[in-house]
SELOFI-790004 format. One record per residue: residue number from 1; x, y, z of N, C-alpha, C in turn; chain; residue in one letter. Coordinates in Angstrom, 1 decimal. Each point is the difference from the previous one (the first is absolute). Layout:
% SELOFI-790004
[node NUM, [X, Y, Z], [X, Y, Z], [X, Y, Z], "A", "A"]
...
***
This chain:
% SELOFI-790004
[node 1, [-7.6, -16.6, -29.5], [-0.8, -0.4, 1.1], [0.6, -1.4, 0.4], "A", "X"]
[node 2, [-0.2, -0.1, 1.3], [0.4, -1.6, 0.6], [-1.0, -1.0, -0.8], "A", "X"]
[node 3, [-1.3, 0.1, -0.1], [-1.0, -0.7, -0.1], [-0.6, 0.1, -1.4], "A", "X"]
[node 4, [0.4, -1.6, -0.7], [-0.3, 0.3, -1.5], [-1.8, 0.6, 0.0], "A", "X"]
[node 5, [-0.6, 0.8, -1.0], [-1.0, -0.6, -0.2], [-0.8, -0.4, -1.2], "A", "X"]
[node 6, [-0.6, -0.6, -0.2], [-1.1, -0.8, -1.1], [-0.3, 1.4, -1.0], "A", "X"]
[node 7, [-0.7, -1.1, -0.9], [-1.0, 0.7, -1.6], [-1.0, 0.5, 1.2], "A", "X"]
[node 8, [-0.2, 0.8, -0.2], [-1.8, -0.2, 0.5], [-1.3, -0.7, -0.2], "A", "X"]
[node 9, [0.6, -1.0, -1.1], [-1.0, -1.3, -0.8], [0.2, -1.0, 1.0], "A", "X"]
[node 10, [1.3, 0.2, 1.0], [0.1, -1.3, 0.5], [-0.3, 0.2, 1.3], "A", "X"]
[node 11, [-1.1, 1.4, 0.6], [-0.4, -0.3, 1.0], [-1.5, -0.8, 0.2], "A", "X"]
[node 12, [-0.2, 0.0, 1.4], [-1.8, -0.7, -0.4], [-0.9, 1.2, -0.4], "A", "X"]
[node 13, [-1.0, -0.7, -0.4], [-0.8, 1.2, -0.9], [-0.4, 0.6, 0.8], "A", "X"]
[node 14, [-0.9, 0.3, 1.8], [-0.1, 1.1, 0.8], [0.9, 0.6, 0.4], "A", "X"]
[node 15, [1.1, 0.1, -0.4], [1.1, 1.0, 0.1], [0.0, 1.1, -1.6], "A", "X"]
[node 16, [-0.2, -0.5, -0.6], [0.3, 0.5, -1.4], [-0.8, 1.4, -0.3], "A", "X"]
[node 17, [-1.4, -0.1, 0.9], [-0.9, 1.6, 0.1], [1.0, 0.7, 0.9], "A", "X"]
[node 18, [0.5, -0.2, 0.7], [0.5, 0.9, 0.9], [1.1, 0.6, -1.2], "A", "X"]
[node 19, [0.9, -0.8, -0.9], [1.1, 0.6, -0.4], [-0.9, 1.0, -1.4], "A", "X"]
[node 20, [-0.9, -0.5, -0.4], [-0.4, 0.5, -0.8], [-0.7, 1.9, -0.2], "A", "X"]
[node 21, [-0.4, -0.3, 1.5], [-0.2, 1.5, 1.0], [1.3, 1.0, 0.1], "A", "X"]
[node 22, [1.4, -0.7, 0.5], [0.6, 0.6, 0.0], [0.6, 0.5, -1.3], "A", "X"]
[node 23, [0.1, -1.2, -2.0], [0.5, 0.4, -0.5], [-1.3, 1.4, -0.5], "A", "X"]
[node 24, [-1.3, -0.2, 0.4], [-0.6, 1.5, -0.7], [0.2, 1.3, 0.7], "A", "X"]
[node 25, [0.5, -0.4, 1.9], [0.2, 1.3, 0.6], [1.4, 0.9, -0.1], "A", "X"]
[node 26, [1.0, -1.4, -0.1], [1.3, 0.6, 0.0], [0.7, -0.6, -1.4], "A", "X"]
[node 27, [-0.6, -0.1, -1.3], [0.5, -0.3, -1.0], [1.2, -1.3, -0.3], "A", "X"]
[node 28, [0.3, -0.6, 1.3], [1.1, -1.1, 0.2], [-1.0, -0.8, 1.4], "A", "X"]
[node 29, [0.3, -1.1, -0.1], [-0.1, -1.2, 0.9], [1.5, 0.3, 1.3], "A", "X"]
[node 30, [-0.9, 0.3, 1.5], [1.4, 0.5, 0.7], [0.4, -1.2, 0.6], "A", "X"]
[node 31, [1.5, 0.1, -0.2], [0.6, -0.9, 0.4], [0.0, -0.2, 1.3], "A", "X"]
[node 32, [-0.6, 0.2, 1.0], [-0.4, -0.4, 1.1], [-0.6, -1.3, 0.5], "A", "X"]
[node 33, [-1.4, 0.3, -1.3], [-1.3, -0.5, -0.2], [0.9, -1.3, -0.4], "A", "X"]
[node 34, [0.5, -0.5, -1.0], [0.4, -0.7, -0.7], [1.0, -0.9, 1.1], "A", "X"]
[node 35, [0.8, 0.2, 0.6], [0.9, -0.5, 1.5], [-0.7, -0.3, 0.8], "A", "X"]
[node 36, [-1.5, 0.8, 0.9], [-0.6, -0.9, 0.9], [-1.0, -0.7, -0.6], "A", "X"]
[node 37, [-0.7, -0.3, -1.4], [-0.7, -0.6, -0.6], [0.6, -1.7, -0.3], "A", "X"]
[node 38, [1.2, 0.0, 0.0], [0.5, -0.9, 0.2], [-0.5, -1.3, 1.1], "A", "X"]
[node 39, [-0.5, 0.8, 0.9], [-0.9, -0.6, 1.3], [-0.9, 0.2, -0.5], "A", "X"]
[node 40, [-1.2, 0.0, -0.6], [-1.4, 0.2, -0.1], [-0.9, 0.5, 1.0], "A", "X"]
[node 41, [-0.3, -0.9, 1.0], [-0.6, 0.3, 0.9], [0.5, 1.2, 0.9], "A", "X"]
[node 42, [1.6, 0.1, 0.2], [0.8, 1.3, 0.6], [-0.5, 1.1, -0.5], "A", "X"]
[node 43, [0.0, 0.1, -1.4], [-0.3, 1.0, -0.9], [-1.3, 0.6, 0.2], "A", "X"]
[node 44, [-0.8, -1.0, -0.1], [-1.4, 0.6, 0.3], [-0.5, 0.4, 1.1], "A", "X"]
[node 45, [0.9, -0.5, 1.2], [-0.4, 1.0, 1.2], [0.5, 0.9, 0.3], "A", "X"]
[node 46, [1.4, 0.4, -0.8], [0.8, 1.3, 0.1], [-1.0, 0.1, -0.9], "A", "X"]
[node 47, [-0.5, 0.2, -1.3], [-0.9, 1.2, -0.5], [-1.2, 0.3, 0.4], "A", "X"]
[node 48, [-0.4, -0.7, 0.7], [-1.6, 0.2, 0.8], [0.5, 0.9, 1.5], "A", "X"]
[node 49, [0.9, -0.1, 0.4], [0.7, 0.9, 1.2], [-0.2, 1.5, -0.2], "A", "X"]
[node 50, [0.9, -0.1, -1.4], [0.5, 1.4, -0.7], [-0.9, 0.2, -0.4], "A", "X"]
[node 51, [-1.4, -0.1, -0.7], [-1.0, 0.3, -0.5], [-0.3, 0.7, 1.2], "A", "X"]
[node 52, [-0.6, -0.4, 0.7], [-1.0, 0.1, 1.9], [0.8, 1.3, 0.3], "A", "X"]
[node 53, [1.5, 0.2, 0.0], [0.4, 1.2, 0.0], [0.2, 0.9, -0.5], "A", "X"]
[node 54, [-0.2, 0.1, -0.9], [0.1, 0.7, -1.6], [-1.4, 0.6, -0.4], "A", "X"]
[node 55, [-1.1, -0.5, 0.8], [-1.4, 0.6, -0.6], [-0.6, 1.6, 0.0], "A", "X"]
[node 56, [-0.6, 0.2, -0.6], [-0.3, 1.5, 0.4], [-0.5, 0.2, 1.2], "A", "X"]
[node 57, [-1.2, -0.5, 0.5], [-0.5, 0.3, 1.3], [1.5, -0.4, 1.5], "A", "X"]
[node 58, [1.2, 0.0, -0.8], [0.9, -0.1, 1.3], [0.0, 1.4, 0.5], "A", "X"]
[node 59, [0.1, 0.0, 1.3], [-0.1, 1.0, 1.2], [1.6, 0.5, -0.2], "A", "X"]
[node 60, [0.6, -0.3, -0.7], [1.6, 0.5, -0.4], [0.0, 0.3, -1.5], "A", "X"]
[node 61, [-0.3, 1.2, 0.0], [-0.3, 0.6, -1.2], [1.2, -0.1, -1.4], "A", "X"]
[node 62, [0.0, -0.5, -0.8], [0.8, 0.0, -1.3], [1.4, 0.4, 0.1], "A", "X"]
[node 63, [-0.3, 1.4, 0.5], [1.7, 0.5, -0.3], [0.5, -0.6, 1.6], "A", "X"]
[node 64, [-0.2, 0.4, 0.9], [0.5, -1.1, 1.3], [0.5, -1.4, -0.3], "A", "X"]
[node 65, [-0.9, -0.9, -0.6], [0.2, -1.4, -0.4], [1.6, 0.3, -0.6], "A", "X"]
[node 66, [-0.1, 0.6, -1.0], [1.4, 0.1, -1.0], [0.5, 0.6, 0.9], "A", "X"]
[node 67, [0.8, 0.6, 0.8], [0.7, 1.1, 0.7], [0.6, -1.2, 0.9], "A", "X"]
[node 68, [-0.9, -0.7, 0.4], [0.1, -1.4, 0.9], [1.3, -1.0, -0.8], "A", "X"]
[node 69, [-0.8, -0.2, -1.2], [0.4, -1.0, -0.7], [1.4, 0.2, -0.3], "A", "X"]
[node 70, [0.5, 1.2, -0.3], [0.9, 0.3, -0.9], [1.1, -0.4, 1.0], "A", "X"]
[node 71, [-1.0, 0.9, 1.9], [1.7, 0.2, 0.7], [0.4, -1.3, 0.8], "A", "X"]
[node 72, [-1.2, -0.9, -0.3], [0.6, -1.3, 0.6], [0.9, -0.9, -0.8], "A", "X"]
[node 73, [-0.5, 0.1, -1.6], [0.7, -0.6, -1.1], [1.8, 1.1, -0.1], "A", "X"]
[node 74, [0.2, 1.4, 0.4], [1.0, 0.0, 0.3], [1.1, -0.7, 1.0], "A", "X"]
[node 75, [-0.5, 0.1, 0.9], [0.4, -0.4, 1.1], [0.5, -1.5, 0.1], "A", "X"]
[node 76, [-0.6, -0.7, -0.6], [0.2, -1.5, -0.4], [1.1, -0.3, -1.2], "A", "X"]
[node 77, [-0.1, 0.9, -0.6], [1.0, -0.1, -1.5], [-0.8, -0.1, -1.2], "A", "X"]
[node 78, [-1.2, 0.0, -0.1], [-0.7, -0.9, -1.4], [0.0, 0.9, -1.2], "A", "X"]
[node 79, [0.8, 0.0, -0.6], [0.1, 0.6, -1.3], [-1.0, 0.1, -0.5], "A", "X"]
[node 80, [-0.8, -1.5, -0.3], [-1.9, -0.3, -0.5], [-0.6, 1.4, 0.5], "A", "X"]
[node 81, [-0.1, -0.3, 1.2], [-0.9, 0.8, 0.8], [-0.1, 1.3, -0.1], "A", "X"]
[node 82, [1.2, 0.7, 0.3], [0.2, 1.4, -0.2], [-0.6, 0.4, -1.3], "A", "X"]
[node 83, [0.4, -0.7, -1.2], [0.0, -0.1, -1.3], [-1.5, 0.5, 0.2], "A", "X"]
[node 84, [-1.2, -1.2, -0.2], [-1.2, 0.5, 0.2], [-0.6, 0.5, 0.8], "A", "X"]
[node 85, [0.1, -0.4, 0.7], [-0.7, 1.2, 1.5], [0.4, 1.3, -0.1], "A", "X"]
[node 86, [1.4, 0.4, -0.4], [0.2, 1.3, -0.4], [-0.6, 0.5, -1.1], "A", "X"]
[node 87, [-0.9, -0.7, -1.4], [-0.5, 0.8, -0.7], [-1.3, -0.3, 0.6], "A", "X"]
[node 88, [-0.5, -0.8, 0.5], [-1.5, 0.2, 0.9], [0.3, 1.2, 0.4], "A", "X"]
[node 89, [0.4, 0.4, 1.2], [0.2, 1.4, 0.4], [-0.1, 0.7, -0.7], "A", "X"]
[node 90, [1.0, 0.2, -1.0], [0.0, 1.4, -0.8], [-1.9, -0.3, -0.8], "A", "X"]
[node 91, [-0.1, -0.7, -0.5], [-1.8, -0.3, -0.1], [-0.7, 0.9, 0.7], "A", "X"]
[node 92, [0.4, -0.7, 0.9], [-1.2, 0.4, 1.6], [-0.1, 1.3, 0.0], "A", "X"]
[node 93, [1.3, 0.1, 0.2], [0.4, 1.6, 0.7], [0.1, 1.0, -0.9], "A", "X"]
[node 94, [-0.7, -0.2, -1.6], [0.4, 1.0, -0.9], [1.4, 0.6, -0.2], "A", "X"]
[node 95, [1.1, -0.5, 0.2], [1.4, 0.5, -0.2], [1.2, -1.2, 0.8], "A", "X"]
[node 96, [0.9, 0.4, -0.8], [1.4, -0.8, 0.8], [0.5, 0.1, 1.3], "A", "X"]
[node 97, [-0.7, 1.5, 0.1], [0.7, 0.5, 1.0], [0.0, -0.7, 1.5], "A", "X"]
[node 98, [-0.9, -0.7, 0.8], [0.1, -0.4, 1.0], [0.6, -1.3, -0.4], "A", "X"]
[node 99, [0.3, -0.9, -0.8], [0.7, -1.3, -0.3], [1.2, 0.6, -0.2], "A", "X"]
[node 100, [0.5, 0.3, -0.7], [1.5, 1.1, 0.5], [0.5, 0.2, 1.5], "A", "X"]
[node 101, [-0.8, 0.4, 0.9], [0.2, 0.2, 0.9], [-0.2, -0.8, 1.4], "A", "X"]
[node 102, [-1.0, -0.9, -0.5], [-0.1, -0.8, 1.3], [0.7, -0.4, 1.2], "A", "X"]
[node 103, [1.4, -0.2, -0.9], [1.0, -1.1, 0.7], [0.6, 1.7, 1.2], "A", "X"]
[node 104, [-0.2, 1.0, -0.2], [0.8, 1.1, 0.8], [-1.6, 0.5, 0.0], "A", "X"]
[node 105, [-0.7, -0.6, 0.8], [-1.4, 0.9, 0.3], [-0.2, 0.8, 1.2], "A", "X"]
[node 106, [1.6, -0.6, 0.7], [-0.1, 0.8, 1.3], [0.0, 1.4, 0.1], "A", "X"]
[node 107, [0.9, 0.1, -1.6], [0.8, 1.6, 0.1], [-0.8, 0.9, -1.1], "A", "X"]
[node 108, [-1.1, -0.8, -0.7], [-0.1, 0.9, -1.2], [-1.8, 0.2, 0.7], "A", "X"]
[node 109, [-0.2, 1.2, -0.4], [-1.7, 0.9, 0.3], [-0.8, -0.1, -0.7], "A", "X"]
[node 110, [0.3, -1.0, -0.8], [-1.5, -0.2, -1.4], [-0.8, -1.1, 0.7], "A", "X"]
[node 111, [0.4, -0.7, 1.2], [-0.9, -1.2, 0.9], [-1.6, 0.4, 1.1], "A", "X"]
[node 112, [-0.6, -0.4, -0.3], [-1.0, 0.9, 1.0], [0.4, -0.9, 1.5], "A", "X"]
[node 113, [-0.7, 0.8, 1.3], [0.3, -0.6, 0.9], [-0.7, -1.7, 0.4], "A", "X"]
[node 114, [-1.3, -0.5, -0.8], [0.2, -1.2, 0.3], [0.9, -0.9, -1.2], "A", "X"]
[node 115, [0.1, 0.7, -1.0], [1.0, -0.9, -0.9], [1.4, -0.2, 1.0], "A", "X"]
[node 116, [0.3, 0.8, 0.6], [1.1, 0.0, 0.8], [-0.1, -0.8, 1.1], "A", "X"]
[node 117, [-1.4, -0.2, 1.1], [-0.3, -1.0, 0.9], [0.2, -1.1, -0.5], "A", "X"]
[node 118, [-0.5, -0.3, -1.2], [-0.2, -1.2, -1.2], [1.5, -0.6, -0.2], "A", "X"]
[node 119, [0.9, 0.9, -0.1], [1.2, -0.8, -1.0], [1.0, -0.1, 1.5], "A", "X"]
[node 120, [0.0, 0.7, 0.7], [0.6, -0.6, 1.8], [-0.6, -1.0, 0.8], "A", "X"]
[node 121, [-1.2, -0.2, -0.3], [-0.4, -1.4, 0.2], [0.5, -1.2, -0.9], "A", "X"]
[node 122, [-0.7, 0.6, -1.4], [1.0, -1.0, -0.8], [1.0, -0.8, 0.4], "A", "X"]
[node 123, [0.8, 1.3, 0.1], [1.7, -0.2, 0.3], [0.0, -1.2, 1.2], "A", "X"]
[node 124, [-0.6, 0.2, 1.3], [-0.2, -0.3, 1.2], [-0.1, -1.3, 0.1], "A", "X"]
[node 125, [-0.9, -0.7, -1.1], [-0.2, -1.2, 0.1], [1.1, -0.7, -1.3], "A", "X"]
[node 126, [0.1, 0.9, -0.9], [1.1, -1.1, -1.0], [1.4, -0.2, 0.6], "A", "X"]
[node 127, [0.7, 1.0, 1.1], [1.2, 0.1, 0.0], [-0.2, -0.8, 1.3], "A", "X"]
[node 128, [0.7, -1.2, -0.3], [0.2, -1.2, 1.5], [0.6, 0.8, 0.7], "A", "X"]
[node 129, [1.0, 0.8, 0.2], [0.2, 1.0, 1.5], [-0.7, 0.9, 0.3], "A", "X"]
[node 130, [-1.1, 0.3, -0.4], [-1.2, 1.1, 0.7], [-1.2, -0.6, 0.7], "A", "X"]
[node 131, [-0.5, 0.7, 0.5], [-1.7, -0.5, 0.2], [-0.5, 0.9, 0.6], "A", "X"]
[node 132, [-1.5, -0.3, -0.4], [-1.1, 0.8, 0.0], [0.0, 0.7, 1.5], "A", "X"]
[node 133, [-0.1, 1.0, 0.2], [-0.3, 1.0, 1.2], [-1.4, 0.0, 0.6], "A", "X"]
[node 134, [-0.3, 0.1, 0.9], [-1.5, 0.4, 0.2], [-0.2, 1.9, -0.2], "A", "X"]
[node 135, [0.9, 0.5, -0.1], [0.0, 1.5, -0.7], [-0.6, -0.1, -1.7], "A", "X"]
[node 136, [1.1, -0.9, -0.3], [-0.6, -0.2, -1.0], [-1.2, -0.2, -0.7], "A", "X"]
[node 137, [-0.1, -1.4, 0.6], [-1.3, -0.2, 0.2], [-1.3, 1.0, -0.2], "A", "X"]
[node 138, [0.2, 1.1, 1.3], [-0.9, 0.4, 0.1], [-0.1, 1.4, -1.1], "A", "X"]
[node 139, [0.9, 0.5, -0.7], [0.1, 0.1, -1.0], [-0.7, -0.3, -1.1], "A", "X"]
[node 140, [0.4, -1.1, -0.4], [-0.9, -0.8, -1.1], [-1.7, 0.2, 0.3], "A", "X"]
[node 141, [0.0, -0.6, 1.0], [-1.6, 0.2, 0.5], [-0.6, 1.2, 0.2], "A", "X"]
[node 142, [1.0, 1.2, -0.5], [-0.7, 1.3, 0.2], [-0.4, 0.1, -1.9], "A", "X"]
[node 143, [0.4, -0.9, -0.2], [-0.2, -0.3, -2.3], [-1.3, -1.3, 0.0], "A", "X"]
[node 144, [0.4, -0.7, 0.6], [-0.9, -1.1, -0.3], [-0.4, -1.1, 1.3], "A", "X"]
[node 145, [-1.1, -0.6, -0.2], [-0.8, -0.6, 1.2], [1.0, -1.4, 0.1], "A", "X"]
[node 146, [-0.9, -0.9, 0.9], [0.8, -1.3, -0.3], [-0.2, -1.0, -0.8], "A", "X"]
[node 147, [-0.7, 0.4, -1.0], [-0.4, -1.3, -1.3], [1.3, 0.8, -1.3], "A", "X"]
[node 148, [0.0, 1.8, 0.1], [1.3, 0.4, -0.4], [1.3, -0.5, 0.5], "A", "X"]
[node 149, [0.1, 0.2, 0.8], [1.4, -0.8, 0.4], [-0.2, -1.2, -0.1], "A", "X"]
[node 150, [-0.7, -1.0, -0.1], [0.4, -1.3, -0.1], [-0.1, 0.0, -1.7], "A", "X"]
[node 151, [-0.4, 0.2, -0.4], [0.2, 0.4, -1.4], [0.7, 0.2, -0.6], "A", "X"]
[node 152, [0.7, 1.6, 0.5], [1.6, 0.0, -0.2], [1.1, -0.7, 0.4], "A", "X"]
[node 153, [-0.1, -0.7, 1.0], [1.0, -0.7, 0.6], [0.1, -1.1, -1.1], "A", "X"]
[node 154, [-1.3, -0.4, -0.7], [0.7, -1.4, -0.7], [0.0, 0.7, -1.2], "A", "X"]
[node 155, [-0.2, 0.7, -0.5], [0.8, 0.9, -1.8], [1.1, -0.4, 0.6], "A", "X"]
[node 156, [0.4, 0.7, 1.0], [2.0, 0.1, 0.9], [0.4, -1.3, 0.0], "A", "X"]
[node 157, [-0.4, -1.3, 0.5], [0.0, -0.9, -0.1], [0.0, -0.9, -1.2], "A", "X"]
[node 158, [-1.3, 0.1, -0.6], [0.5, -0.4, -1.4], [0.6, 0.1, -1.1], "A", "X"]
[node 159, [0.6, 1.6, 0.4], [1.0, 0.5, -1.0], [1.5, -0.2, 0.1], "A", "X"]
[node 160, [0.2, -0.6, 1.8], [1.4, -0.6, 0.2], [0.1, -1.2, -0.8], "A", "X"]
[node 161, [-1.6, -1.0, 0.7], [0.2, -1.2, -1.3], [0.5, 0.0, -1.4], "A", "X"]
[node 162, [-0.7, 0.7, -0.6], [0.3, 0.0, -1.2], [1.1, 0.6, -0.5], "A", "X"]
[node 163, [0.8, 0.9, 0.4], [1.3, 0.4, 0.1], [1.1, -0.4, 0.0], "A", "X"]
[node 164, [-0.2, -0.8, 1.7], [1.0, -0.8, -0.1], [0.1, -1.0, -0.7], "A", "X"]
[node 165, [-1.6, -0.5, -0.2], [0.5, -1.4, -1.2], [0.6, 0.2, -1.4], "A", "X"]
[node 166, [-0.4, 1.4, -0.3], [0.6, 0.4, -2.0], [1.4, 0.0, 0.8], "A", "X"]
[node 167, [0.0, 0.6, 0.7], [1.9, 0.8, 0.4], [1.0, -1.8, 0.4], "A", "X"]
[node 168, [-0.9, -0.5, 0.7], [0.8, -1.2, 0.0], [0.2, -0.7, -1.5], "A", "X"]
[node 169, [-0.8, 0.0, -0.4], [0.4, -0.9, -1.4], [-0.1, 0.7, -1.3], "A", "X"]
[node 170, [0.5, 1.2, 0.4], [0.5, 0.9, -0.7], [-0.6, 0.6, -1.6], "A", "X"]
[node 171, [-1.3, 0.1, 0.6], [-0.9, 0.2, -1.0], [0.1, 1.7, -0.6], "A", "X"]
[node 172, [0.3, 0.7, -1.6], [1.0, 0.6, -0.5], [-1.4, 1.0, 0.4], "A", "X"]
[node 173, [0.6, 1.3, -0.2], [-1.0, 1.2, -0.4], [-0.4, -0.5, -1.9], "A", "X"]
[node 174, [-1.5, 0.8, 0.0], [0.0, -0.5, -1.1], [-1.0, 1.5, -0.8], "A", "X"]
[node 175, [1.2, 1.0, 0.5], [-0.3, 0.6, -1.4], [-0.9, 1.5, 0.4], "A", "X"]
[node 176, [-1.2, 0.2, 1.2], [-1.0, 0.3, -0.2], [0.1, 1.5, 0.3], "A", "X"]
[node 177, [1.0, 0.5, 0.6], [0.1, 0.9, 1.1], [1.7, 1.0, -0.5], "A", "X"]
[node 178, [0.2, 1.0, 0.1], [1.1, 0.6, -0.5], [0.9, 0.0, 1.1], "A", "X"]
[node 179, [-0.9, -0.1, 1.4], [1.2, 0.3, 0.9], [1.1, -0.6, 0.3], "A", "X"]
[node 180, [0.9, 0.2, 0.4], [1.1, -0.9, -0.1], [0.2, -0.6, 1.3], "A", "X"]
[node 181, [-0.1, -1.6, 0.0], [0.5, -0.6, 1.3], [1.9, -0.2, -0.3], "A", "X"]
[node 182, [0.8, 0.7, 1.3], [1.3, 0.0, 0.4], [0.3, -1.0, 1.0], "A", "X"]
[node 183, [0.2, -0.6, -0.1], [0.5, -1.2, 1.5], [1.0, 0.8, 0.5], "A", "X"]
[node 184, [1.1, 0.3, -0.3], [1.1, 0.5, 0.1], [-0.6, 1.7, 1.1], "A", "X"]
[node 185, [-1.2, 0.4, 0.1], [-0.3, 1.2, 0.1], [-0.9, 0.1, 1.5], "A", "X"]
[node 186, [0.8, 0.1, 0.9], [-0.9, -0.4, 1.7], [-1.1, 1.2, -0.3], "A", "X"]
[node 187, [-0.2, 0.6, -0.4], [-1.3, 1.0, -0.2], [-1.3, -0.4, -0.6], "A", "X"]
[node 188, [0.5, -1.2, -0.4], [-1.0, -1.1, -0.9], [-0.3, -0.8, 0.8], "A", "X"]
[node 189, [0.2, -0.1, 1.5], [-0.3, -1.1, 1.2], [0.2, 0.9, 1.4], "A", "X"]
***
């Protein structure tokens, strides 16, 4: 990683529930958490963000969120990301099989048709040479109202954040997920 980081003893103590959550949910302290904790106050409003979006009562149902997650975190590079958001998915989704496939969702028939509105929007707003259509648009809105889409728009949004920040400072995969990230592999982006 570019960015050393600390014991966990040496962060301030309202940071230390949060790592302690992560070491009971994902058996390790993620190195994420650890890199923007460094900021304290950063930290805590990226995890209160992520929480807000992450809840059950979200209007972007579980496997969506992850399907989101995974193909923004390809698209950016983040090894982290892919790493876990691809075993969230497989979680979510009861099998590998749509985290396998995300990155080529155009071509493969296991996607329903709003998963597929869902991940061309995605695409729409992560990739700086696209943008959103009003076709599109009205698309989406044949899936979800407008407290949905503004909803999804910042998963999409906050999942470039956090993406790009692991992928810039090169935060490692860490273990959780079998799939294989290829950089080398444009099917992976």
């Amino acid at each position: 990683m570019r960015v050393a980081v600390k014991d966990t003893s040496q962060y301030p103590w309202f940071i230390r529930p949060f790592f302690w959550k992560q070491k009971r949910k994902y058996g390790v302290v993620l190195q994420p958490g650890l890199v923007w904790a460094r900021v304290p106050k950063l930290f805590a409003s990226v995890a209160i963000l992520y929480g807000a979006l992450d809840r059950k009562s979200s209007p972007v149902d579980p496997v969506l969120r992850s399907l989101v997650t995974v193909r923004v975190s390809q698209i950016n590079w983040c090894h982290f990301c892919v790493d876990i958001n691809a075993s969230t998915l497989a979680k979510r989704a009861g099998s590998l099989e749509k985290a396998e496939q995300v990155a080529q969702w155009k071509d493969s028939q296991i996607f329903s048709e709003k998963e597929r509105v869902v991940l061309e929007y995605t695409e729409a707003v992560t990739f700086s040479d696209q943008q959103v259509t009003e076709e599109l648009m009205l698309q989406l809105k044949g899936f979800f109202d407008d407290d949905g889409v503004v909803e999804l728009t910042g998963l999409i949004a906050f999942q470039n954040l956090s993406s790009k920040f692991n992928s810039a400072l090169d935060v490692p995969a860490q273990g959780f997920c079998k799939l294989p990230f290829d950089p080398t592999n444009d099917s992976q982006v």
